[in-house]
DRENVEXLUM-759899 format. One record per residue (C-alpha): residue number from 0; residue in three letters; x, y, z. Coordinates in nm, 4 decimals, decimal comma. Each point is the difference from the previous one (the first is absolute). Last residue first. Layout:
@nr: NUM | rest: ALA | u: X | v: Y | w: Z
...
END
This chain:
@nr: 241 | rest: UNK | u: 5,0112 | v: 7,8172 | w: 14,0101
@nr: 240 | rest: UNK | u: -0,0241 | v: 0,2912 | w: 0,2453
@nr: 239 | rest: UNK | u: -0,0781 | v: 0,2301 | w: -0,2421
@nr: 238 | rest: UNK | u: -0,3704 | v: -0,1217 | w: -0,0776
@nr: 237 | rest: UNK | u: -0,0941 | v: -0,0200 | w: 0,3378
@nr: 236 | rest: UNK | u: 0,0293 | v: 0,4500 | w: 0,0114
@nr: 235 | rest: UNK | u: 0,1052 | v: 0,0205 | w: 0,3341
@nr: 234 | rest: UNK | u: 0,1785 | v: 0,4116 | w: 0,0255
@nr: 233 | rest: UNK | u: 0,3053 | v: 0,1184 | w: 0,2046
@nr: 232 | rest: UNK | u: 0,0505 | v: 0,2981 | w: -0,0486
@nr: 231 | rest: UNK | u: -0,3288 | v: 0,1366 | w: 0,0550
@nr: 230 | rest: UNK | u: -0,3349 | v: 0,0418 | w: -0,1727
@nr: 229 | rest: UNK | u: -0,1073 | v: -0,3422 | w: 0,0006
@nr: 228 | rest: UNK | u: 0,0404 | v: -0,0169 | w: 0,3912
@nr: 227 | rest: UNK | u: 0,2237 | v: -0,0987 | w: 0,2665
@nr: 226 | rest: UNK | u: -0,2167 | v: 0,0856 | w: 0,3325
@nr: 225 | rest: UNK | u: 0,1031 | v: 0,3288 | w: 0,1958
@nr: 224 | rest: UNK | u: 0,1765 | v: -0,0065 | w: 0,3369
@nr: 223 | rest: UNK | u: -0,1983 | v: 0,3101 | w: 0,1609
@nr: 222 | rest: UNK | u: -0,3262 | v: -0,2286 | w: 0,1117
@nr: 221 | rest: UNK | u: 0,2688 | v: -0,2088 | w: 0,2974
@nr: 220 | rest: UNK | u: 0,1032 | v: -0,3646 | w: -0,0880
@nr: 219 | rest: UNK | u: 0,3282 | v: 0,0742 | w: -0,1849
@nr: 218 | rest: UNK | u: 0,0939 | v: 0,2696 | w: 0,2338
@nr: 217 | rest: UNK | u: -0,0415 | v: -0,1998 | w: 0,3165
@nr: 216 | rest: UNK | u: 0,2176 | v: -0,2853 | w: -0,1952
@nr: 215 | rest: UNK | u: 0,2402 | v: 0,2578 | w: -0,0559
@nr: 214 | rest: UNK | u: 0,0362 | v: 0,1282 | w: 0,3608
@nr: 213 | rest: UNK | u: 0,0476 | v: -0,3493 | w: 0,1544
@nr: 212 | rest: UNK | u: 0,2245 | v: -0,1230 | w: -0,2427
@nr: 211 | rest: UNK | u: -0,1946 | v: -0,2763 | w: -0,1863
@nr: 210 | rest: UNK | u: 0,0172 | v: 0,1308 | w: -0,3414
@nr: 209 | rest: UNK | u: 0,3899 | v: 0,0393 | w: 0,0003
@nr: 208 | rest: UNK | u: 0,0304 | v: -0,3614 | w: 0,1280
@nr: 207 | rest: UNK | u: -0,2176 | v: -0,1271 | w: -0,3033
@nr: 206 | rest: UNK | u: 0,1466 | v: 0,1778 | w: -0,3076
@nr: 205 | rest: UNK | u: 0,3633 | v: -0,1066 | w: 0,1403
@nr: 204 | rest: UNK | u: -0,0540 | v: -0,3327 | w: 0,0041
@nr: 203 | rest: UNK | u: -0,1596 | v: -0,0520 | w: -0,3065
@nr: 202 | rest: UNK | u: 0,3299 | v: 0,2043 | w: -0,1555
@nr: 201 | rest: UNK | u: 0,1996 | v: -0,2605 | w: 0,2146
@nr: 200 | rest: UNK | u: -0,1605 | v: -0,2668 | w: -0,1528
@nr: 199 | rest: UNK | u: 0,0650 | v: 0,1174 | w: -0,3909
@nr: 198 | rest: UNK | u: -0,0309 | v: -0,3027 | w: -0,1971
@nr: 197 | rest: UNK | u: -0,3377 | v: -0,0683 | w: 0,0345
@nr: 196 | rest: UNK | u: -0,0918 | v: 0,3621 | w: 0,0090
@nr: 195 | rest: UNK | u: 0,0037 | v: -0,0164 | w: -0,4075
@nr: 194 | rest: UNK | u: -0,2848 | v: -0,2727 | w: -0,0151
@nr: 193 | rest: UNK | u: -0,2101 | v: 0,2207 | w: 0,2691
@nr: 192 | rest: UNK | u: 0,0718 | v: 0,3292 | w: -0,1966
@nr: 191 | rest: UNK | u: -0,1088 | v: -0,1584 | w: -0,3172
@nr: 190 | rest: UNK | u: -0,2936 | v: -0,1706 | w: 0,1252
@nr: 189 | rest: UNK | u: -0,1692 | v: 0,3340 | w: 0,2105
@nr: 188 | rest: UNK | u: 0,1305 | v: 0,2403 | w: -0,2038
@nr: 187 | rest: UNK | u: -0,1764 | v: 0,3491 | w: 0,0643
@nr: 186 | rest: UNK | u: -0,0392 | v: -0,0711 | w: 0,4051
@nr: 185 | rest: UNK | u: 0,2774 | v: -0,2335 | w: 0,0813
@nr: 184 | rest: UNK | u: 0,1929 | v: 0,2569 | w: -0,2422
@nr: 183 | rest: UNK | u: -0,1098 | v: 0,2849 | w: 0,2558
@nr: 182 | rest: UNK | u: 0,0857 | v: -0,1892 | w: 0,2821
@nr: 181 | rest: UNK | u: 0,3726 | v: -0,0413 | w: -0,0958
@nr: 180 | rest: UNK | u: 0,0608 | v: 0,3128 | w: -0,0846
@nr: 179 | rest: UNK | u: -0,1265 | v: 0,1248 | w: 0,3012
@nr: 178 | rest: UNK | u: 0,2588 | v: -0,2180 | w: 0,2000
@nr: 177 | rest: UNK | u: 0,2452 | v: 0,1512 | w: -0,2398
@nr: 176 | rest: UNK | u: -0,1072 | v: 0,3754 | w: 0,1094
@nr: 175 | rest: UNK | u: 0,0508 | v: -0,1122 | w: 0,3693
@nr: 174 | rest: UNK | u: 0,3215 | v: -0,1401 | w: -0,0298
@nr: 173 | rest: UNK | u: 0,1490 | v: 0,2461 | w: -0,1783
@nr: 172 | rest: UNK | u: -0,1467 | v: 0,2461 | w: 0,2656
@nr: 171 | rest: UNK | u: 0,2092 | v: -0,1843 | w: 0,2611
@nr: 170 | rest: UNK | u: 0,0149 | v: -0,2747 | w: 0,2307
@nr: 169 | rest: UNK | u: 0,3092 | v: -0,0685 | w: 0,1914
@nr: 168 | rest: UNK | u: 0,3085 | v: -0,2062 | w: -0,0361
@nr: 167 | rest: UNK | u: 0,1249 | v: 0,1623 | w: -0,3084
@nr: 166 | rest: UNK | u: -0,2038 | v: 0,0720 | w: -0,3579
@nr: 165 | rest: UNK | u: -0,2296 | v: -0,2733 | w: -0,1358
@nr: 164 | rest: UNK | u: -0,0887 | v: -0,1373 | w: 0,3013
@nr: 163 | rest: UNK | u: -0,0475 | v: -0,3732 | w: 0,1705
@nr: 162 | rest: UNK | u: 0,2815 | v: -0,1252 | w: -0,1779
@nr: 161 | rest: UNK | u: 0,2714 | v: 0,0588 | w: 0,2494
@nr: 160 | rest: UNK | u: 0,2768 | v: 0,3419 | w: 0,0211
@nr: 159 | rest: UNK | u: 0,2118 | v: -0,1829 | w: -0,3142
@nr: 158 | rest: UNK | u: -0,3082 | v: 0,0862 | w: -0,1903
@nr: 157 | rest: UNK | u: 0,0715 | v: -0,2156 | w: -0,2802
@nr: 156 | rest: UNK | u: -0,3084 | v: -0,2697 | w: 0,0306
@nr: 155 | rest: UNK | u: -0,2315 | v: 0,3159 | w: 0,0253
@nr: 154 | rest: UNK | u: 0,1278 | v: 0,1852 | w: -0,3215
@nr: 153 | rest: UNK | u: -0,0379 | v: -0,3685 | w: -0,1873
@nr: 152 | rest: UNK | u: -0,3605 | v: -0,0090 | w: 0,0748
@nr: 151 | rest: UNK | u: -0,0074 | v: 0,3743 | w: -0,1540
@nr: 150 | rest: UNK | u: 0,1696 | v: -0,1014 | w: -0,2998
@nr: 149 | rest: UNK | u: -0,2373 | v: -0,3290 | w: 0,0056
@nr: 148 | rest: UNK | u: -0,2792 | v: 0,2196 | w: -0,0116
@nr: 147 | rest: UNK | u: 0,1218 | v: 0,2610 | w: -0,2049
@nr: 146 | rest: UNK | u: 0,0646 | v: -0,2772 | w: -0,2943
@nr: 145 | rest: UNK | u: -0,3028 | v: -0,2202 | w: 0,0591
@nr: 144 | rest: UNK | u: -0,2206 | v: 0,2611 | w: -0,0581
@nr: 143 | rest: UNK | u: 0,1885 | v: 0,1551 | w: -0,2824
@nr: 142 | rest: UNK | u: -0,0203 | v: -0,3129 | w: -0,1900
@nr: 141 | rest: UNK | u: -0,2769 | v: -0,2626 | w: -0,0407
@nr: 140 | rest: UNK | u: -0,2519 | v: 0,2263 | w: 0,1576
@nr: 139 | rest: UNK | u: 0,0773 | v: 0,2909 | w: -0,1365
@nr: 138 | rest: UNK | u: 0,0731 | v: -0,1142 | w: -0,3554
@nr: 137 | rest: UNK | u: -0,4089 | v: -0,0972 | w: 0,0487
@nr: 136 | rest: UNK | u: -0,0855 | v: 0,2754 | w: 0,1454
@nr: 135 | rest: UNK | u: 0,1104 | v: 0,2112 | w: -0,3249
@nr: 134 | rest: UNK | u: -0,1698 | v: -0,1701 | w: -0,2423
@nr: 133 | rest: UNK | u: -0,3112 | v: -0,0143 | w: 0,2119
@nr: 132 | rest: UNK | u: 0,0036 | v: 0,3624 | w: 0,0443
@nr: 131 | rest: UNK | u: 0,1125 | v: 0,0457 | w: -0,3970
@nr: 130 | rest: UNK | u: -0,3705 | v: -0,1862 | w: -0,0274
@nr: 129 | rest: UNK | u: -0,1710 | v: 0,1957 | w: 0,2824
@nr: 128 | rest: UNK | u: 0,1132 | v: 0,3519 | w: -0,1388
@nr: 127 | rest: UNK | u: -0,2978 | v: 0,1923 | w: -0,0390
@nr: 126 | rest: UNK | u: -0,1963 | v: -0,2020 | w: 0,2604
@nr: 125 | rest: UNK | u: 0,2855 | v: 0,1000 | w: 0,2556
@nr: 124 | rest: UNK | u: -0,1366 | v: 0,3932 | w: -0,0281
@nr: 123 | rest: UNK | u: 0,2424 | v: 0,2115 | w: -0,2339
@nr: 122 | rest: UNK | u: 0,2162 | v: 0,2742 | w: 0,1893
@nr: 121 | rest: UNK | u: 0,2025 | v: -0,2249 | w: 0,1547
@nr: 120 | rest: UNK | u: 0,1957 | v: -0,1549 | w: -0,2645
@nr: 119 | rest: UNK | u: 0,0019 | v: -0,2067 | w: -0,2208
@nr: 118 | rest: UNK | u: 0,1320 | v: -0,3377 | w: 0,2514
@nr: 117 | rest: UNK | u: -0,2320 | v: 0,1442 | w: 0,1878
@nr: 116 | rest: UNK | u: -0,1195 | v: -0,3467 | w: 0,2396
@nr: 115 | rest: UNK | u: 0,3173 | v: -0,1320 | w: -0,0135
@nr: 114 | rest: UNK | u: 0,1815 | v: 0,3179 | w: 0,0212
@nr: 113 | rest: UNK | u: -0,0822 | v: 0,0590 | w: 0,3675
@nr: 112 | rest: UNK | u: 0,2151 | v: -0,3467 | w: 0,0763
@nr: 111 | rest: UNK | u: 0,2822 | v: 0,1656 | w: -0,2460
@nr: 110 | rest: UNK | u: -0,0057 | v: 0,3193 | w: 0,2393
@nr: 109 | rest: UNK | u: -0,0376 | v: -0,1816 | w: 0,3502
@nr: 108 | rest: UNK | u: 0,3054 | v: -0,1451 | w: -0,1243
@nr: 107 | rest: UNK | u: 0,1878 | v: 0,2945 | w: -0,1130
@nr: 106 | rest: UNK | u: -0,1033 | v: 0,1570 | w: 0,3563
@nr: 105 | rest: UNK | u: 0,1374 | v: -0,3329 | w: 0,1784
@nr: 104 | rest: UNK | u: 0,3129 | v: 0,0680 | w: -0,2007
@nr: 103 | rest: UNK | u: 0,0150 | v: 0,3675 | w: 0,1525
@nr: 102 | rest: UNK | u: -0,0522 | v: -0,1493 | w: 0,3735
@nr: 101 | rest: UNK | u: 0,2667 | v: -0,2205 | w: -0,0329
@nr: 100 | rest: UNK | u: 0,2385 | v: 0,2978 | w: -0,0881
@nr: 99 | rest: UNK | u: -0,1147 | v: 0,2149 | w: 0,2166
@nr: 98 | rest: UNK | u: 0,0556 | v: -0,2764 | w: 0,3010
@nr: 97 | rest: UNK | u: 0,3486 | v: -0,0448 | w: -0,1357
@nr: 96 | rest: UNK | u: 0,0422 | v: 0,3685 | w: 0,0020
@nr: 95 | rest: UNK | u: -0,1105 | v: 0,0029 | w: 0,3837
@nr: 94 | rest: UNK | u: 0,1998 | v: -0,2994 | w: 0,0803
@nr: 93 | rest: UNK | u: 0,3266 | v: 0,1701 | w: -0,1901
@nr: 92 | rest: UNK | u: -0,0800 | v: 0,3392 | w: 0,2251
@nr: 91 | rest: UNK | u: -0,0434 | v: -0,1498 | w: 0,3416
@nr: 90 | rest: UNK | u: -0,2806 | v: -0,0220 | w: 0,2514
@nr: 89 | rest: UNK | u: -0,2334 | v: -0,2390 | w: -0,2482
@nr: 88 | rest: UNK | u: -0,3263 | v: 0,0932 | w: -0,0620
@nr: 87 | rest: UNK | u: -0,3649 | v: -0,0145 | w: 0,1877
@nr: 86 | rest: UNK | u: 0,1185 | v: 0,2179 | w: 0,2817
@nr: 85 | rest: UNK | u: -0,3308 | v: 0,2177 | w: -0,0566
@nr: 84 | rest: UNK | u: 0,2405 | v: 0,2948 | w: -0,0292
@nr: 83 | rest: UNK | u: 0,2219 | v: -0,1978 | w: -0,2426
@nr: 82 | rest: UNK | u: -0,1858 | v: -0,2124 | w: -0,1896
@nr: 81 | rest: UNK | u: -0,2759 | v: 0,3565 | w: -0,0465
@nr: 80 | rest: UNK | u: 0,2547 | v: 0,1681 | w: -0,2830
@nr: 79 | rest: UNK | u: 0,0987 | v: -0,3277 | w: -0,1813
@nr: 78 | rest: UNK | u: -0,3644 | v: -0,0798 | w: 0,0130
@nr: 77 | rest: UNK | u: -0,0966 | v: 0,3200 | w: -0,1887
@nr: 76 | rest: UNK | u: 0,2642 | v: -0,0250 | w: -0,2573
@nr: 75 | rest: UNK | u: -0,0843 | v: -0,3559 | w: -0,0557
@nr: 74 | rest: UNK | u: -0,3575 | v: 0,0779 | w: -0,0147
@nr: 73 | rest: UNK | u: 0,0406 | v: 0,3637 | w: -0,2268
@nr: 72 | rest: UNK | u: -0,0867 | v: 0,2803 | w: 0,1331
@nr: 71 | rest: UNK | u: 0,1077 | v: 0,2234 | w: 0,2788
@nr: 70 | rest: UNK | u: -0,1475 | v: 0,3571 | w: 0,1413
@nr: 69 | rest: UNK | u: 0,1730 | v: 0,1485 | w: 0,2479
@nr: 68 | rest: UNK | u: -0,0833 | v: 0,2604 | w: 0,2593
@nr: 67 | rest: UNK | u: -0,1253 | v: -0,2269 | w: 0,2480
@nr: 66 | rest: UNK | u: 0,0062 | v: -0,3318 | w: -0,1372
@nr: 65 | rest: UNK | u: -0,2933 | v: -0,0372 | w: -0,3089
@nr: 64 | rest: UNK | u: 0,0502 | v: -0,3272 | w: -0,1636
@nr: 63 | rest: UNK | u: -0,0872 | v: -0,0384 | w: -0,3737
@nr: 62 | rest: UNK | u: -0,1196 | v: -0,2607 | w: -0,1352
@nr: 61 | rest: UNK | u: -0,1017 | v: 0,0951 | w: -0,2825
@nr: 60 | rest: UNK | u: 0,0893 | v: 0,1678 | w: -0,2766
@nr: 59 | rest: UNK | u: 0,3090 | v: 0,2435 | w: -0,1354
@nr: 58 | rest: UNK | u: 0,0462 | v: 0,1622 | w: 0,3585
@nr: 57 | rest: UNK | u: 0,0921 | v: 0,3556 | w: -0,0107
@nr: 56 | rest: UNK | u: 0,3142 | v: 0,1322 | w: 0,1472
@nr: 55 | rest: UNK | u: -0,0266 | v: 0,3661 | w: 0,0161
@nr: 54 | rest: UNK | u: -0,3876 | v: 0,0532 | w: 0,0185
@nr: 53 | rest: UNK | u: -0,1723 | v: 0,2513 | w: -0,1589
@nr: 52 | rest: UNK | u: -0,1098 | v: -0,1577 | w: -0,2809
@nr: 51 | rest: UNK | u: -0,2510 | v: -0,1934 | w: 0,2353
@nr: 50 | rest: UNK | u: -0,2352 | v: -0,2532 | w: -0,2424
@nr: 49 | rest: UNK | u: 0,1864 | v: -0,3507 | w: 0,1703
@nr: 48 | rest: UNK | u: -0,0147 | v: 0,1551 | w: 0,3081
@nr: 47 | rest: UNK | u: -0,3898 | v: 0,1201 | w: 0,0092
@nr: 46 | rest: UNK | u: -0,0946 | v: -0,3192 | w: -0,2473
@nr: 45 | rest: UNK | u: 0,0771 | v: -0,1913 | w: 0,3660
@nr: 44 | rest: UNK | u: -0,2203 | v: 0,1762 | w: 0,1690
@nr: 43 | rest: UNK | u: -0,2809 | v: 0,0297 | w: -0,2007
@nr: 42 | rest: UNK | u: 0,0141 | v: -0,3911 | w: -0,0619
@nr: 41 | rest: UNK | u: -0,0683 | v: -0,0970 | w: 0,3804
@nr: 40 | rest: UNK | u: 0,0260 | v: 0,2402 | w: 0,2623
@nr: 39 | rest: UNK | u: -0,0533 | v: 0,3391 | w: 0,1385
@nr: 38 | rest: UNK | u: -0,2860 | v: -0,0482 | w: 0,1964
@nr: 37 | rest: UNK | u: -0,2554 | v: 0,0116 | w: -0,2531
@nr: 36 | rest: UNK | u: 0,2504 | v: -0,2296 | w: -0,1880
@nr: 35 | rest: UNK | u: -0,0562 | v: -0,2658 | w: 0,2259
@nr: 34 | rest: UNK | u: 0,3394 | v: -0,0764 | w: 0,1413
@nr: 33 | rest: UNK | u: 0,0756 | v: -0,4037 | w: -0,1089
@nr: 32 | rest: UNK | u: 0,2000 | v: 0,1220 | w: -0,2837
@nr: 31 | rest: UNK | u: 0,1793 | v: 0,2318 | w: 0,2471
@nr: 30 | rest: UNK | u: 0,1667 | v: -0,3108 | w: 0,1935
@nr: 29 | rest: UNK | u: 0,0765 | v: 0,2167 | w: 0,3066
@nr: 28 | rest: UNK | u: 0,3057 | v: -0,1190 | w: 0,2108
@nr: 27 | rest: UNK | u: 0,1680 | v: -0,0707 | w: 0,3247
@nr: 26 | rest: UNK | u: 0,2344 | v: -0,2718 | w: -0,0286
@nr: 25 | rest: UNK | u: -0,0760 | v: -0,3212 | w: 0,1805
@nr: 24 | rest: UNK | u: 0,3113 | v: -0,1607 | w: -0,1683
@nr: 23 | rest: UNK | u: -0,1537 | v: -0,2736 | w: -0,1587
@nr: 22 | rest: UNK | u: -0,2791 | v: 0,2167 | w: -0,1267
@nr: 21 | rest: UNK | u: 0,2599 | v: 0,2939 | w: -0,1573
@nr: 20 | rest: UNK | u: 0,1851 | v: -0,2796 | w: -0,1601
@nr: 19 | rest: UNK | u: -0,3343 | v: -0,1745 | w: -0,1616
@nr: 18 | rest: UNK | u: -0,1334 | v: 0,3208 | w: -0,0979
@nr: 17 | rest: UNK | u: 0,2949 | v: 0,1202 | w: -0,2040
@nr: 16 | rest: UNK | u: 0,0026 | v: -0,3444 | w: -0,2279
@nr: 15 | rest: UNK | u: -0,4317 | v: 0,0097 | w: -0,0189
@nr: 14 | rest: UNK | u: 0,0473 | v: 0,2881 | w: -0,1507
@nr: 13 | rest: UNK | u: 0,1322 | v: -0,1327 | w: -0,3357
@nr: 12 | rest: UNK | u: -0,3748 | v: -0,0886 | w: -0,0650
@nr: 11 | rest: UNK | u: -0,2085 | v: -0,0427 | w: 0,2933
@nr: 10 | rest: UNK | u: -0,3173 | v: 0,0746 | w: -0,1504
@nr: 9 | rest: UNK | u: -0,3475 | v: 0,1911 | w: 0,0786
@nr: 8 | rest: UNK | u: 0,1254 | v: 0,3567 | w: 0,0460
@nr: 7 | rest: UNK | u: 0,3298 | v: 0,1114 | w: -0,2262
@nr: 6 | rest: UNK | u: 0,2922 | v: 0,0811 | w: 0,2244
@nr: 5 | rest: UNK | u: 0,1402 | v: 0,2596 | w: 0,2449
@nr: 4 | rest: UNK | u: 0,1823 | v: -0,1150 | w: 0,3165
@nr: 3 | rest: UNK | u: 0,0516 | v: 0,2595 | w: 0,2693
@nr: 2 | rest: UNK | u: 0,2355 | v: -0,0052 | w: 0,2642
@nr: 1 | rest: UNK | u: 0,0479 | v: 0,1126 | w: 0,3850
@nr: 0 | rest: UNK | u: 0,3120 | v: 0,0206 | w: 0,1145
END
């Protein structure tokens, strides 16, 4: 099957998770945000979906993934769709709801880390909100961080399969999406993330064996693996790393 990704141009954002999979798995796909929009592409095309009342099941924002007749939102929804057809997920029903289940908590964190930076909300610019920001990075730092990553840590010491994965004996989208994690608070946090890591080796470990699989690292050094940004997810503003 062929699939189609749709996502705001210029960022990774929550994309980034549905990219990864489809990557490691040599899926074919078109990332529309990097279609010129005189060929279809780019913003147009994704304000098409999101603006058609005619469709049946309509996505409430990106992403979005286009499979044949079906369109599916939502990253966890998404990724619980491709783990199977990319064989990215667990073979039986408990792994695959385990694997949902991780994946879910790695959306609340990717939430709170977003949150940092619009603590507000996102409709006022960071410079509206810098000292709440602050406020809010700094509980971050000293608790939430440290409480998903050790959770996570501590997912990896108790898979009775081995502690190289999150989910089984074999890689999966979980694994993938934490690995992400991971870079992006190397990227925004810089000090915090490296004083939380400490204690999480296998996390560490996990973050570098999924970006040197052949067909990641490729990915990650090719012109359609976009650069973290200050208009993403995961932002570095020095002041909110402490």
């Amino acid at each position: 099957m062929n699939y189609e990704l749709y996502y705001w141009p210029g960022i990774q954002g929550r994309a980034e998770f549905v990219r990864l999979p489809l990557e490691e798995a040599a899926a074919p796909y078109v990332d529309v945000a990097l279609v010129p929009e005189q060929d279809g592409g780019g913003v147009a095309a994704l304000l098409g979906f999101l603006d058609d009342a005619s469709l049946e099941h309509p996505a409430f924002a990106p992403p979005f993934l286009k499979a044949g007749r079906q369109l599916i939102g939502q990253t966890a929804n998404i990724l619980l769709f491709l783990g199977d057809r990319l064989d990215l997920a667990p073979r039986d029903a408990a792994g695959r709801r385990w694997a949902h289940q991780l994946q879910l908590t790695i959306a609340d964190f990717v939430v709170e880390i977003h949150d940092t930076h619009h603590p507000l909300g996102a409709g006022l610019y960071y410079e509206q909100q810098k000292p709440e920001a602050k406020r809010r990075s700094k509980d971050f730092r000293q608790n939430r961080l440290p409480k998903f990553l050790d959770y996570f840590e501590r997912v990896l010491k108790c898979n009775s399969a081995g502690d190289r994965w999150m989910v089984g004996k074999r890689i999966s989208y979980v694994d993938l999406s934490l690995a992400q994690v991971v870079a992006g608070l190397r990227y925004a946090f810089p000090s915090a993330s490296r004083k939380a890591l400490r204690s999480c080796p296998r996390l560490g470990a996990l973050h570098d064996e999924v970006f040197s699989r052949p067909r990641i690292k490729r990915y990650v050094a090719c012109a359609r693996r976009l650069a973290f940004n200050n208009d993403d997810i995961f932002r570095r503003y020095p002041e909110l790393d402490g």
